[in-house]
N, C-alpha and C positions, 0 to 999 in steps of 0.2 A: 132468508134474511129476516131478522128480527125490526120491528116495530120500532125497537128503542135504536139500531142503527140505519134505519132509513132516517128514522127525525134528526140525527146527529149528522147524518150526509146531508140533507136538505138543508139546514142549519145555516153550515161550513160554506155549501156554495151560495144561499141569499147574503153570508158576510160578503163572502169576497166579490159578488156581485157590485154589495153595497160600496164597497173598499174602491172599487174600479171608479163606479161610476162616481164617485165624492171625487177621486183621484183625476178625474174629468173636469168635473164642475170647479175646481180648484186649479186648473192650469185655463180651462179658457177663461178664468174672472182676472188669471195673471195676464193673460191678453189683453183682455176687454183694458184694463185700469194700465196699462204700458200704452196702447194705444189713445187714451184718453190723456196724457199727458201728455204725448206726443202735438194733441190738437191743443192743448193749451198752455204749451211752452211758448216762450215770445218769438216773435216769427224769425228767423235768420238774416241779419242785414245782407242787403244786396250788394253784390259788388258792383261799383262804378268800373266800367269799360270809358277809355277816351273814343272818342269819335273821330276817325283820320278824315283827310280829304277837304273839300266844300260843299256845305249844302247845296243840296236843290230841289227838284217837284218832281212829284213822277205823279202821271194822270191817267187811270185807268177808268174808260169811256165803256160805257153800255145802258143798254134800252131796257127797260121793263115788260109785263106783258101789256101792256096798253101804249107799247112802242112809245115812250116818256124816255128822254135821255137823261141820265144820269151820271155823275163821276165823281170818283174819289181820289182825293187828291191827298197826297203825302209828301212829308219831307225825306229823303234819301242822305243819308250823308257815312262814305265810306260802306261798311256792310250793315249798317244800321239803317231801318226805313221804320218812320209813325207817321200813323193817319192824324191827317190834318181836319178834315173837315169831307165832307158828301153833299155834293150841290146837283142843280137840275142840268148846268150843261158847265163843260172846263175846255180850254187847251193852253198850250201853253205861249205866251206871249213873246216875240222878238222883240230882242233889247231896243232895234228903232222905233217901237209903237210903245215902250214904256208913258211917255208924257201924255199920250192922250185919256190913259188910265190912271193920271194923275202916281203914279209910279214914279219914284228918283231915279236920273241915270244911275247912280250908286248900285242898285239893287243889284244882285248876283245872279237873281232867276223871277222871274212871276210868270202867273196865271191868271185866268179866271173863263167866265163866259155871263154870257147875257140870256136870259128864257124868262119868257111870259110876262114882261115889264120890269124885270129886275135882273140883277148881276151879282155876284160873288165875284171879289180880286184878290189875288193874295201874292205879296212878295216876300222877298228873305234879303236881309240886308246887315252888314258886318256892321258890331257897334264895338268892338276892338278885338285884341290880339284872341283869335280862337272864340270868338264869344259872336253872336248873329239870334238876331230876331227876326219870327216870321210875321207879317202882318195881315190883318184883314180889312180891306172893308166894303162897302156896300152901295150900288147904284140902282136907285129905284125911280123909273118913271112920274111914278106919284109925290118923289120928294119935292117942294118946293128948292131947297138945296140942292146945287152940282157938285157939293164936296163928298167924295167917299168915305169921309170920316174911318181912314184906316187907325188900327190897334194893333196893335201887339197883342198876340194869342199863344205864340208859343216863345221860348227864349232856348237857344243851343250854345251849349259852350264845351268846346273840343277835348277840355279834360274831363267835364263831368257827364256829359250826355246831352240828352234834349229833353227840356222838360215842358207839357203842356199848364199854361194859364188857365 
């Protein structure tokens, strides 16, 4: 084999070599820059799901490793459940012991608990058709005040969801 057709085979295949791999570098840039639009397209609106049913609390209790109780406490309502809040101790409150946690008969569901001089309370109470707020508020030893000064933290409303404050 001649000189001059080795170099002309060697050639041919560093083209088509080069051809490939350009052929490469040209389809993953068309990746990279589809995927890069992807991340900066506007995000897709959420659909709104109604919420069936009535609120309520659901309180799930557990200790730490320094045996510290803990709970977190969520609204439920229909198949939809958000976290409300994570305190040092929860259960849930019987509607006849509402008053002494300064809670309205009205309310549909409360909780709270008491640990190391202070309390977290939270109820849920209907403020019309399909529409309920959850409240919070706070009993501390050290207050001068007995009032719990509850809030409104979260608002649910049956057609559009439950939104945290």
């Amino acid at each position: 084999m001649s000189d001059t057709f080795k170099f002309v085979t060697l050639k041919t295949t560093n083209m088509k070599n080069l051809l490939l791999f350009l052929l490469i570098i040209t389809v993953g840039a068309a990746c990279q820059s589809s995927e890069k639009q992807a991340e900066n397209a506007p995000p897709k609106p959420k659909k709104v799901l109604p919420v069936d049913g009535v609120p309520t609390f659901q309180v799930e209790n557990y200790k730490d490793s320094l045996d510290q109780p803990h709970s977190i406490i969520s609204v439920v309502m229909g198949n939809r459940k958000v976290k409300v809040a994570e305190t040092m101790s929860c259960e849930m409150i019987a509607k006849k012991d509402f008053g002494g946690f300064q809670i309205p008969g009205t309310a549909l569901a409360a909780c709270g608990g008491w640990w190391a001089g202070s309390g977290d309370y939270f109820y849920i109470v209907q403020t019309g058709e399909g529409i309920y707020d959850v409240m919070h508020g706070i009993a501390d030893e050290a207050s001068e005040s007995s009032d719990y000064g509850y809030k409104v933290i979260m608002n649910i409303n049956a057609k559009t969801g439950i939104t945290p404050i």
